[in-house]
C-alpha positions in Angstrom: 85.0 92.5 152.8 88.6 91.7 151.7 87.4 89.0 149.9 85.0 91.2 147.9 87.9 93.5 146.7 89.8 91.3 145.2 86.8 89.0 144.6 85.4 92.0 142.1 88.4 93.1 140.7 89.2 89.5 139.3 85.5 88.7 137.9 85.9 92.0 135.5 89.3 90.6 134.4 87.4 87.2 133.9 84.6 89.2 131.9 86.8 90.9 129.3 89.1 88.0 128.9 86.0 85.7 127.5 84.6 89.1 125.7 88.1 89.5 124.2 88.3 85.7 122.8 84.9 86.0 121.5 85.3 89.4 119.9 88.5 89.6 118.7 87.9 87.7 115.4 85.4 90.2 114.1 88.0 92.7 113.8 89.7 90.8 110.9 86.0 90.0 109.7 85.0 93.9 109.5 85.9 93.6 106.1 83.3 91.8 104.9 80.7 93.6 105.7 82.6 97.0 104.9 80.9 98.3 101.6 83.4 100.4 99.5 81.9 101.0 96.8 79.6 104.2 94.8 76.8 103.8 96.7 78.2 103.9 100.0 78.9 107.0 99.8 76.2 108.8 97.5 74.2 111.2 99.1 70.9 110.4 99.8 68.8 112.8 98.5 70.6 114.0 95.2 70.0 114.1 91.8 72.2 111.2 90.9 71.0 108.9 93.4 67.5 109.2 92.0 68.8 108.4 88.5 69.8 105.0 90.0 66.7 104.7 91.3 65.3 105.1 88.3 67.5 102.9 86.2 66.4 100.0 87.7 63.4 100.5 85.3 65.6 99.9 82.0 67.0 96.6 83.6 67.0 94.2 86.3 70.6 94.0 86.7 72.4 96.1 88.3 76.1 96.2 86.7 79.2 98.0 87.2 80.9 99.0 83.9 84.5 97.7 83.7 87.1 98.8 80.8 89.2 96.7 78.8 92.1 99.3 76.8 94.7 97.6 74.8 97.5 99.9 73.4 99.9 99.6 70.8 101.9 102.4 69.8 102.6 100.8 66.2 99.2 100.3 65.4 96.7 97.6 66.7 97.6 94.0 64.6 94.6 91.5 63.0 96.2 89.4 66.3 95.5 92.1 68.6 91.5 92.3 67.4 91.3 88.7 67.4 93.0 88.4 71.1 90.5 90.7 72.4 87.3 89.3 70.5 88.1 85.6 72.3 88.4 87.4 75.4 85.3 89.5 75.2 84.0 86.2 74.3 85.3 84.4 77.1 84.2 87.0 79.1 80.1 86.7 78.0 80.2 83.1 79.0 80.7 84.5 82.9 77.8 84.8 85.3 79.4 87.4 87.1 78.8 89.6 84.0 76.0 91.4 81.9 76.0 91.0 78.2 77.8 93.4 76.2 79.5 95.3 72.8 82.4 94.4 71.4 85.8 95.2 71.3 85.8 99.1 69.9 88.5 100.3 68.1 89.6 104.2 68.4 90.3 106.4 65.1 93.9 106.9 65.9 94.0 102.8 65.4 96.4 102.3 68.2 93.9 100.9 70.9 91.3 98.6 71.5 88.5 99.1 74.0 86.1 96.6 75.6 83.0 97.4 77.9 82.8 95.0 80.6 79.5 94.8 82.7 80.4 93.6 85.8 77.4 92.0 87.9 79.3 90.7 91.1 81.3 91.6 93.9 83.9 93.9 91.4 87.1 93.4 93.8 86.3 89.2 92.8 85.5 89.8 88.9 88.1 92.4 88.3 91.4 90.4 89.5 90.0 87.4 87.7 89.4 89.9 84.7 92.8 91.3 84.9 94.2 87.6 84.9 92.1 86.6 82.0 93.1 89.4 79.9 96.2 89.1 81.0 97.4 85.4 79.6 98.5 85.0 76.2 98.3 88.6 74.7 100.6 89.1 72.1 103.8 90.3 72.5 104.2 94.3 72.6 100.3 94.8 73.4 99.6 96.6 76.7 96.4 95.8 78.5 94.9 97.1 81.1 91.6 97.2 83.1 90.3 100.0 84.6 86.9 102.1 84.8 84.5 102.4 87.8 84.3 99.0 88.4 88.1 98.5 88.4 88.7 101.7 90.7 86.6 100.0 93.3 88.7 96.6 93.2 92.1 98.8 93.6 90.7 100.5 96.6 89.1 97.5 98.1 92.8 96.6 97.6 94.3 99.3 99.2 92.5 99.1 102.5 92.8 95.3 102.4 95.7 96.3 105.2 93.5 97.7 107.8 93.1 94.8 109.7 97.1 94.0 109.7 99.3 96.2 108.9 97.5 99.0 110.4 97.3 97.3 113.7 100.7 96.7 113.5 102.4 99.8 113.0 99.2 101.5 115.4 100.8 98.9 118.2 103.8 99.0 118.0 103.9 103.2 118.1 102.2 102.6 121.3 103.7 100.5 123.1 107.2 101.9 122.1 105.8 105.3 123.3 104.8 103.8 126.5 107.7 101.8 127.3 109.5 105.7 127.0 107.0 107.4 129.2 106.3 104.8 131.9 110.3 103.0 131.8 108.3 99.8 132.8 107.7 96.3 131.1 104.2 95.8 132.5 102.6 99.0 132.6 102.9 99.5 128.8 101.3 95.7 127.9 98.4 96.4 130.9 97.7 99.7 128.8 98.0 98.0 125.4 95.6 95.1 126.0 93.0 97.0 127.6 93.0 98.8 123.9 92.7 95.4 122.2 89.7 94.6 124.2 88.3 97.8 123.6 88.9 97.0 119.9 86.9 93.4 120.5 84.4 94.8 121.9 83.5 97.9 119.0 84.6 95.6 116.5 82.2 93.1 117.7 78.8 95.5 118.3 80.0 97.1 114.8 80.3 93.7 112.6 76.8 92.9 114.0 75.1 96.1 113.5 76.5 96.1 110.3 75.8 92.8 108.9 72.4 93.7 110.1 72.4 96.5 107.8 71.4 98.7 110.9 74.5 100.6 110.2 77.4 101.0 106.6 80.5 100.6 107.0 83.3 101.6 104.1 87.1 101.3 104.5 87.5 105.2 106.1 85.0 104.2 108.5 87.1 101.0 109.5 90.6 102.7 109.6 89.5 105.6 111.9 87.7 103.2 113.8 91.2 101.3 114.5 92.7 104.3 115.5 90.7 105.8 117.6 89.9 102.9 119.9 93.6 102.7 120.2 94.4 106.3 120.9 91.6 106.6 122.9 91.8 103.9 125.2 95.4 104.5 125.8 94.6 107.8 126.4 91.9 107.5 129.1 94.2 105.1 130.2 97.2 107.3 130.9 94.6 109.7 132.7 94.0 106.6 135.1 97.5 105.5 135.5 99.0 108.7 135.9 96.1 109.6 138.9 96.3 106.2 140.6 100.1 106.5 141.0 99.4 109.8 142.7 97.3 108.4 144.9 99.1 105.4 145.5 101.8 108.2 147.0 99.2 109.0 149.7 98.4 105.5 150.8 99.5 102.2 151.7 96.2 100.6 150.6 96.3 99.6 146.8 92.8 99.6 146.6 91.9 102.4 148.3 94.2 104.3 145.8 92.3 103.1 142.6 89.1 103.9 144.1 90.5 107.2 145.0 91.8 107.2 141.5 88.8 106.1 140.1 86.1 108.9 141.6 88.8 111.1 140.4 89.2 110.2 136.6 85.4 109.0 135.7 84.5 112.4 135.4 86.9 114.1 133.1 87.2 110.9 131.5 83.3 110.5 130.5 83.1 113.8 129.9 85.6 113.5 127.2 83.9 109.8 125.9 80.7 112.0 126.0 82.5 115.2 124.3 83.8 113.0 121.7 81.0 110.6 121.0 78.2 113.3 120.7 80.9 115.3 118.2 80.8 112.2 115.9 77.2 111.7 116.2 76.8 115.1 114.2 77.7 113.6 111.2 74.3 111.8 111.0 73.3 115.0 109.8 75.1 114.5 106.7 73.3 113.8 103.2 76.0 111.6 102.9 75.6 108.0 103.7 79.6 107.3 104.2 79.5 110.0 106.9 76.7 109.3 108.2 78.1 105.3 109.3 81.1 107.0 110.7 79.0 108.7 112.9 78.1 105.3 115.1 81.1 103.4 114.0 83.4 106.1 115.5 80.8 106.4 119.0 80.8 102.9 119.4 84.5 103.1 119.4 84.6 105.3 121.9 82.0 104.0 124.1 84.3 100.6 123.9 87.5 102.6 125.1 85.7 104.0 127.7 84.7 101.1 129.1 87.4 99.2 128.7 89.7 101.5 130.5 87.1 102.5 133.0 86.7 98.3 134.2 89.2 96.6 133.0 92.5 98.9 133.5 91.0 99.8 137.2 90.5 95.8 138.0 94.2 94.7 136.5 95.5 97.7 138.6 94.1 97.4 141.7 95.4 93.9 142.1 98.8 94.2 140.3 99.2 97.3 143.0 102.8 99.1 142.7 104.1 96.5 140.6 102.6 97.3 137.8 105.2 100.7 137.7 108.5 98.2 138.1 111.2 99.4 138.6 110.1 103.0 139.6 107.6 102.2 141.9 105.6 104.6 143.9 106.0 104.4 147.5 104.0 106.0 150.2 104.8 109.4 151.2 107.6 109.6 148.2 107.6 113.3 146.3 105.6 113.9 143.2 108.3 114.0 140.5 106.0 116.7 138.8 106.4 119.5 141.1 110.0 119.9 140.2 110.3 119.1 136.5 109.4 120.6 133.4 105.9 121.8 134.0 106.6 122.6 137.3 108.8 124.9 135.0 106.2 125.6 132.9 103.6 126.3 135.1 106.4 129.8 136.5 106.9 130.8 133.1 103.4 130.8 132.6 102.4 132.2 135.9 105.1 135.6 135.9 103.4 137.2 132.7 99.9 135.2 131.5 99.0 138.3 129.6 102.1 138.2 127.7 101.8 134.3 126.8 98.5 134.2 125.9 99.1 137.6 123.2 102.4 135.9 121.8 101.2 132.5 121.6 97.7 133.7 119.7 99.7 136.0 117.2 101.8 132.3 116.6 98.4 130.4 115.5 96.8 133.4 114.1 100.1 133.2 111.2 99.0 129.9 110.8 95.6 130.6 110.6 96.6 132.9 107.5 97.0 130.6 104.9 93.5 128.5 105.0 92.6 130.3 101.9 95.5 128.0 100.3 93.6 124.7 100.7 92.3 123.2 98.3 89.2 121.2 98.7 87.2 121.3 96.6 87.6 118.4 95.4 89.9 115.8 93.9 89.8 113.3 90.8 88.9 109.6 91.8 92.0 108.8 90.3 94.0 110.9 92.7 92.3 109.1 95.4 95.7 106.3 95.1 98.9 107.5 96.7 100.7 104.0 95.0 100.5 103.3 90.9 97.2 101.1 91.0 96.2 99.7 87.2 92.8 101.3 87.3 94.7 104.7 87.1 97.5 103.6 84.3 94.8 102.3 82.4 92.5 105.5 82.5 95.2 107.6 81.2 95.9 105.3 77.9 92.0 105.3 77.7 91.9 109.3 77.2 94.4 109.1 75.2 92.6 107.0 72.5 88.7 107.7 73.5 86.8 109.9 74.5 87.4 110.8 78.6 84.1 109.4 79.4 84.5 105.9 77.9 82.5 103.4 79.6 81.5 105.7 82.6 78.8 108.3 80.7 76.5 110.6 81.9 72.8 109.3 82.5 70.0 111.5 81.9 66.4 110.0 82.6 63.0 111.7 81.2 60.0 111.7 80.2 59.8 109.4 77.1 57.3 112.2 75.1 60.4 114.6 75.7 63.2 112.3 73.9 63.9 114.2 71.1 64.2 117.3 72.9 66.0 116.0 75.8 68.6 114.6 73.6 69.2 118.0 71.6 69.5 119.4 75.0 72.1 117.0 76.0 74.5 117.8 73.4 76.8 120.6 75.4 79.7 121.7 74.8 82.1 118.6 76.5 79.7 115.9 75.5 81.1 113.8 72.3 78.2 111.4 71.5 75.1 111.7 73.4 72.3 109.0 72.0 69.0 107.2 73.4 69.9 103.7 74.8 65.9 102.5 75.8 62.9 103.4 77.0 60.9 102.1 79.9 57.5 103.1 81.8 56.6 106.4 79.9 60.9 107.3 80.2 63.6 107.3 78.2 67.1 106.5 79.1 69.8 108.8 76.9 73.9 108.0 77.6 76.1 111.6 77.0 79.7 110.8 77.1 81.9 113.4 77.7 85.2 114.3 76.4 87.0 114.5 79.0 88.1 111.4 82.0 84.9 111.1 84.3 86.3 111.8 86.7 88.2 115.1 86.1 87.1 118.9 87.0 86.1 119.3 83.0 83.7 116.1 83.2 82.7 117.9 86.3 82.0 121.1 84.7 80.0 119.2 81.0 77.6 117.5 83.6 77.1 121.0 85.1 76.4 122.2 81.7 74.3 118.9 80.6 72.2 119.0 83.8 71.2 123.0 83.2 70.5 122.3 79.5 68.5 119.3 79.9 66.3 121.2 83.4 65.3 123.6 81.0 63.1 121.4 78.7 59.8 121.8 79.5 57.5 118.9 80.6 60.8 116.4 80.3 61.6 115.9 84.7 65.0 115.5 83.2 67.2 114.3 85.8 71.4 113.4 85.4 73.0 110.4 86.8 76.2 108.9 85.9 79.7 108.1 87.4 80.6 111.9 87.1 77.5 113.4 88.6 77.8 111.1 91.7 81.3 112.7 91.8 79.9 116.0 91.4 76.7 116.0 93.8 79.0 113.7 96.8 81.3 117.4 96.4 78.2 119.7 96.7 76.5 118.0 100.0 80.0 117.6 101.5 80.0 121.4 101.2 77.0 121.4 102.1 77.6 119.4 105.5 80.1 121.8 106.6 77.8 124.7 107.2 75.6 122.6 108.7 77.6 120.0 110.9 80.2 122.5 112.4 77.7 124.6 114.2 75.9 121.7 115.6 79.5 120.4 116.9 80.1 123.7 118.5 76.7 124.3 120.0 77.1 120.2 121.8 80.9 121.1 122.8 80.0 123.8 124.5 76.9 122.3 126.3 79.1 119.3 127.6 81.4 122.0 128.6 78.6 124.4 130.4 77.5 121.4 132.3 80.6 119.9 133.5 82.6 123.1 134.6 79.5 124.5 135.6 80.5 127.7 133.9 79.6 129.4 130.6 83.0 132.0 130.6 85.1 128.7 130.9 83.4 126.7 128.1 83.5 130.0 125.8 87.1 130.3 126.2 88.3 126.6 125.6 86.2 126.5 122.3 87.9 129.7 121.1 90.7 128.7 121.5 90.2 125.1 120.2 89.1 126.9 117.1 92.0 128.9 116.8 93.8 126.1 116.7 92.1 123.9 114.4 92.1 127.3 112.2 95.7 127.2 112.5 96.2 123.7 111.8 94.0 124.0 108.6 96.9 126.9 107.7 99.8 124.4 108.4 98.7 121.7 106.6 97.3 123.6 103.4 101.4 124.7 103.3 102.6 121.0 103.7 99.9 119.3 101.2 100.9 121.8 98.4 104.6 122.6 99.0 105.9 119.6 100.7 103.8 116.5 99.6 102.5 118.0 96.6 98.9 116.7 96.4 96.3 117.4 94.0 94.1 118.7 96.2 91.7 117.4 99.1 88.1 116.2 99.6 85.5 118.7 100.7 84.7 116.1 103.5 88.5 116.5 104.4 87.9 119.7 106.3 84.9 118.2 108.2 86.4 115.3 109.3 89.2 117.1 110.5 87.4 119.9 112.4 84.8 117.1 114.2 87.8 115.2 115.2 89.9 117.8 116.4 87.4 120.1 118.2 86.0 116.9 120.2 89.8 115.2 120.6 91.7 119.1 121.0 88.6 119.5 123.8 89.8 116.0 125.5 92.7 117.5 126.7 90.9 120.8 127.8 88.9 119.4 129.7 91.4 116.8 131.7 93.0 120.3 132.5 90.4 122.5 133.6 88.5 120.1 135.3 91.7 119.4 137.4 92.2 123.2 137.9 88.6 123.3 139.0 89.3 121.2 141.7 92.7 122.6 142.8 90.8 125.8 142.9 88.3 125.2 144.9 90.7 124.8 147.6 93.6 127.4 146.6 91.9 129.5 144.7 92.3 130.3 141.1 95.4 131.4 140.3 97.3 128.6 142.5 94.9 125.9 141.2 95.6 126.9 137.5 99.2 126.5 138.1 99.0 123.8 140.4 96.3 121.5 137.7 99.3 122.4 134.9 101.5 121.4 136.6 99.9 117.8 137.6 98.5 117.1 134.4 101.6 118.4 132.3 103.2 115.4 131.7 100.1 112.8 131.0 98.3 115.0 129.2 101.5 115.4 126.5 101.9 111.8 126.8 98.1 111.3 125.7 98.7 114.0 122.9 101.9 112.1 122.0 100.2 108.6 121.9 97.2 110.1 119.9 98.9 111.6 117.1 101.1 108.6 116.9 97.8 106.5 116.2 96.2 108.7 114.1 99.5 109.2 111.9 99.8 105.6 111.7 97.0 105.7 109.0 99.2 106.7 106.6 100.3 103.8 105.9 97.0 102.8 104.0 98.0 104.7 100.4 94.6 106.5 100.1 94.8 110.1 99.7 92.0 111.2 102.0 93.2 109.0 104.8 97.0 110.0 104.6 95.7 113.9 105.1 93.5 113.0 107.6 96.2 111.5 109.5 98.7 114.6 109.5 95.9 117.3 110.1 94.8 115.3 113.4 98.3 114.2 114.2 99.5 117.9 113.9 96.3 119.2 115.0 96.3 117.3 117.9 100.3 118.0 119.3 99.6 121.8 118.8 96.5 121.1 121.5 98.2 119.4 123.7 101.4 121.0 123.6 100.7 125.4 122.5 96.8 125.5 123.7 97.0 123.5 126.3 100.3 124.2 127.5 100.6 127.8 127.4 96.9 129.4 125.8 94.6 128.3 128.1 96.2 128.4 131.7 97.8 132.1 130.3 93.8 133.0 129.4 92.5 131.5 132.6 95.3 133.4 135.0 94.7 136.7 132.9 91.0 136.1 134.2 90.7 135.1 137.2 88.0 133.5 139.1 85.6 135.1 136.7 86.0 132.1 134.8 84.0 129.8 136.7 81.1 132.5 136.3 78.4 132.3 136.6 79.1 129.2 139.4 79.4 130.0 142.9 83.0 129.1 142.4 83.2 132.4 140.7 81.9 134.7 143.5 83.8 132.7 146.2 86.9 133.3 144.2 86.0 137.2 144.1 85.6 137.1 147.7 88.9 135.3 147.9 90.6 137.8 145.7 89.2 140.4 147.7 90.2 139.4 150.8 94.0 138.5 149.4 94.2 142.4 148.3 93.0 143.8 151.5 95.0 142.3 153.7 
């Protein structure tokens, strides 16, 4: 028998450290299976996704356009024409390219522009573009490459730090936090490589599933992923650590702590995996493909950190015993330092006038919950996607300057071949500059409209609105409009879309995990509420900070989705570590003295778990991608006004203002009436 408990303990150590050396590679190797361009992220069933369908009837080749623009401000020289036309030439000979026009000149004579059809991998063919173009261009003659093509190889660059620097800065907030909250050398590096295994392991299952093509995997998918196995794991982690030093106060038998320990944390701790992984599984009802892969990416991540911390931690624990908390061991029979600290604090302030918290502290969120109606997301530019100066950007502003906006990157309209003519009077709307018939294939015709404005800008936006209502109103045509600009356009109407759709499906699982695991319905109502409030609140906040502090353009309509799925099912985490503590505690002391007493108990972890989350998930600011760095303060904030307002202060104040009659309609509830009952009588 004594062999057996270490004997077990030391085979799941054994386990993870082989799964760890065979897994830990893929997480540098996610990259090449992470897809980052267009059609990662179209949505499935839109107009413009059938247009590229249907292009692949004009040609076999599939190409990406990218855009040569040469500026001088003097005037383009004979040299400057000549430079280009050997390039374009040079270019031609390339198999990584499509055939294409030559260099065009623009009527103001002070640029050149060259249409590149790029064939291959465009992060490859773009940087050996941009060197090519690049090497003996005469002197005082910008060039620059940019266009769709381009735009993809600059954000392929940009998240080209995810599996470094990201883990970096991600591990080094983490352990520096820990080191602060434990005060011990080993405790923090047991935590932190119980996250890098978790991170082997997802990053393994994901590069297989996705190489398979069973799942898609884009950059955002690959960042969050990062983060939340970190934050995650170290969170479940601190819920472990924090309940096995309690126990380790009660007993002189290290291994009858953790299994104390153990029995203890596997509930709250699954149902938060569970709470979390079935949030992120909503998003495979999005018409959108990228959301849809974040859906399993981000659930196998979670599964990963559950596991890891619910094996490995528990094994490395049991047999490092009290060590593992050096130099402030736990000793047997010693006092809990929380009953006399600052939530033992809390918890009095909180106790003497609930009604009084709870009032003040929702008048605080609900002023924060005021200004929602000052974000903006409906949408961004793809040239605002870049927080850094990125060439694809520079050289799309000289390209408006010079050409028409849409250069390179038209509008596609597809129809019926009988219905040319009419189709193309149809497709000259207001915002389109040239709009002309470029072949004809299978009974259809293929017409390019190129609008005035940059593609990707709110008046392209608005011509393709236009071209697409002019051109559904021939009759007998099937008109359909593709293009750069209309993928733009229908990826902002189904993330709208997805919203109204995915948010109440989020709610309606939260609140079954909930039902069943505080075996309530009153309980589960009021920690969604007020999980609401305070995503509302945090929407409020950061619509103040991204327009008056940071300035940003704007935000993705995806931004707010993300943001609520991840908050609701994180914010819940915490919620749920709380109240299923306070369940227990009142089962024994009733309500009101099991509130106070789980607040006081899970005070200080909980924060720390908070703490270490928002650290993560700030840390993907790093990566200089707009949608990413706003994702990263909306959870970061989002998640510290959880654990330390909601948390803290709502939800005890709400569940002392009520009573027992929040466990209804449980047993719980009437045995706590009975209680109550019995307490007032006497």
């Amino acid at each position: 028998m004594r062999t057996a408990r270490w004997l077990v303990p030391a085979l799941l150590i054994v386990v993870w450290l082989a799964l760890g050396a065979f897994g830990g590679p893929f997480a540098g190797k996610l990259s090449s299976v992470a897809e980052n361009d267009a059609t990662s992220f179209l949505p499935e069933s839109a107009e413009s996704t059938r247009v590229s369908e249907l292009e692949r009837e004009f040609s076999d080749i599939e190409a990406l356009p990218a855009i040569v623009v040469a500026e001088r401000g003097s005037g383009i020289t004979g040299a400057d024409r000549e430079f280009l036309a050997a390039k374009a030439a040079e270019v031609a000979g390339w198999d990584t390219t499509a055939p294409g026009s030559p260099p065009i000149p623009s009527r103001d004579g002070q640029a050149l522009e060259l249409v590149v059809a790029v064939t291959a991998d465009p992060g490859d063919v773009v940087e050996q573009l941009r060197q090519t173009v690049g090497e003996g261009r005469p002197d005082g003659l910008a060039v620059y490459v940019t266009g769709p093509a381009a735009q993809i190889a600059d954000l392929s660059e940009a998240f080209s730090g995810i599996d470094g620097l990201l883990l970096l800065v991600a591990g080094a907030v983490v352990a520096v936090i820990l080191v602060f909250v434990y005060r011990s050398p080993l405790l923090p590096l047991i935590v932190l490589v119980s996250s890098v295994f978790a991170l082997s392991l997802a990053s393994l299952v994901v590069y297989v599933l996705a190489d398979a093509g069973v799942i898609s995997l884009n950059g955002q998918s690959q960042g969050i992923l990062f983060i939340l196995v970190f934050g995650a794991a170290t969170d479940y982690a601190l819920l472990l650590v924090s309940r096995y030093r309690e126990e380790l106060r009660g007993t002189a038998d290290r291994f009858s702590a953790m299994r104390s320990a153990w029995r203890a944390t596997i509930e709250p701790v699954a149902a938060s995996a569970g709470t979390v992984i079935l949030g992120v599984l909503c998003l495979l009802f999005s018409d959108l493909a990228s959301n849809q892969g974040l859906g399993p990416v981000a659930a196998i991540g979670i599964a990963a950190s559950l596991l890891a911390s619910m094996t490995f931690l528990p094994a490395v624990l049991a047999l490092v015993g009290r060590a593992a908390y050096w130099p402030f061991r736990p000793l047997e029979g010693s006092t809990p330092p929380e009953s006399g600290g600052l939530w033992g604090r809390v918890a009095a302030r909180v106790g003497k006038a609930p009604r009084a918290v709870w009032v003040v502290t929702s008048l605080v969120l609900l002023v924060g919950v005021a200004f929602v109606p000052q974000l903006k997301a409906s949408g961004t530019a793809e040239s605002d996607v870049f927080l850094d100066p990125v060439e694809s950007v520079a050289g799309q502003e000289v390209l408006s300057r010079h050409f028409p906006g849409g250069s390179g990157a038209p509008a596609v309209v597809i129809a019926d071949g009988s219905r040319a003519d009419a189709v193309l009077a149809a497709s000259e709307v207001p915002g389109v500059s040239d709009a002309r018939i470029t072949g004809t294939a299978d009974g259809l015709v293929r017409i390019e409209a190129v609008p005035t404005d940059p593609a990707d800008s709110d008046a392209a936006i608005a011509t393709v609105e236009r071209l697409r209502e002019s051109v559904h109103g021939v009759e007998g045509a099937n008109a359909q409009v593709g293009g750069q600009t209309a993928q733009q356009l229908d990826t902002r109407t189904t993330s709208e879309r997805d919203r109204s759709v995915i948010i109440p499906i989020v709610l309606a699982v939260v609140f079954a995990v909930l039902a069943l695991l505080l075996r309530a319905l009153v309980a589960p109502l009021l920690l969604i509420a007020t999980v609401v409030l305070s995503f509302g609140a945090t929407m409020g906040v950061s619509a103040l900070v991204f327009n008056h502090v940071f300035d940003f353009p704007g935000a993705d309509p995806a931004v707010p989705l993300f943001a609520f799925v991840f908050l609701v099912a994180l914010g819940i985490d915490y919620n749920i570590f709380l109240m299923t503590r306070v369940r227990e505690e009142s089962v024994s002391v009733g309500t009101r003295e099991g509130t106070l007493r789980g607040l006081t108990v899970t005070g200080g972890v909980i924060t720390s778990a908070g703490v270490v989350l928002a650290a993560t998930f700030a840390a993907l600011a790093v990566l200089p991608i707009l949608f990413l760095a706003q994702i990263a303060f909306i959870v970061a904030f989002g998640v510290l006004l959880d654990t330390l307002v909601v948390r803290s202060l709502l939800v005890p104040a709400l569940t002392l203002d009520i009573g027992g009659k929040v466990w209804w309609p449980s047993k719980l509830a009437a045995r706590q009436a009975l209680r109550e009952e019995s307490r007032l009588g006497g």
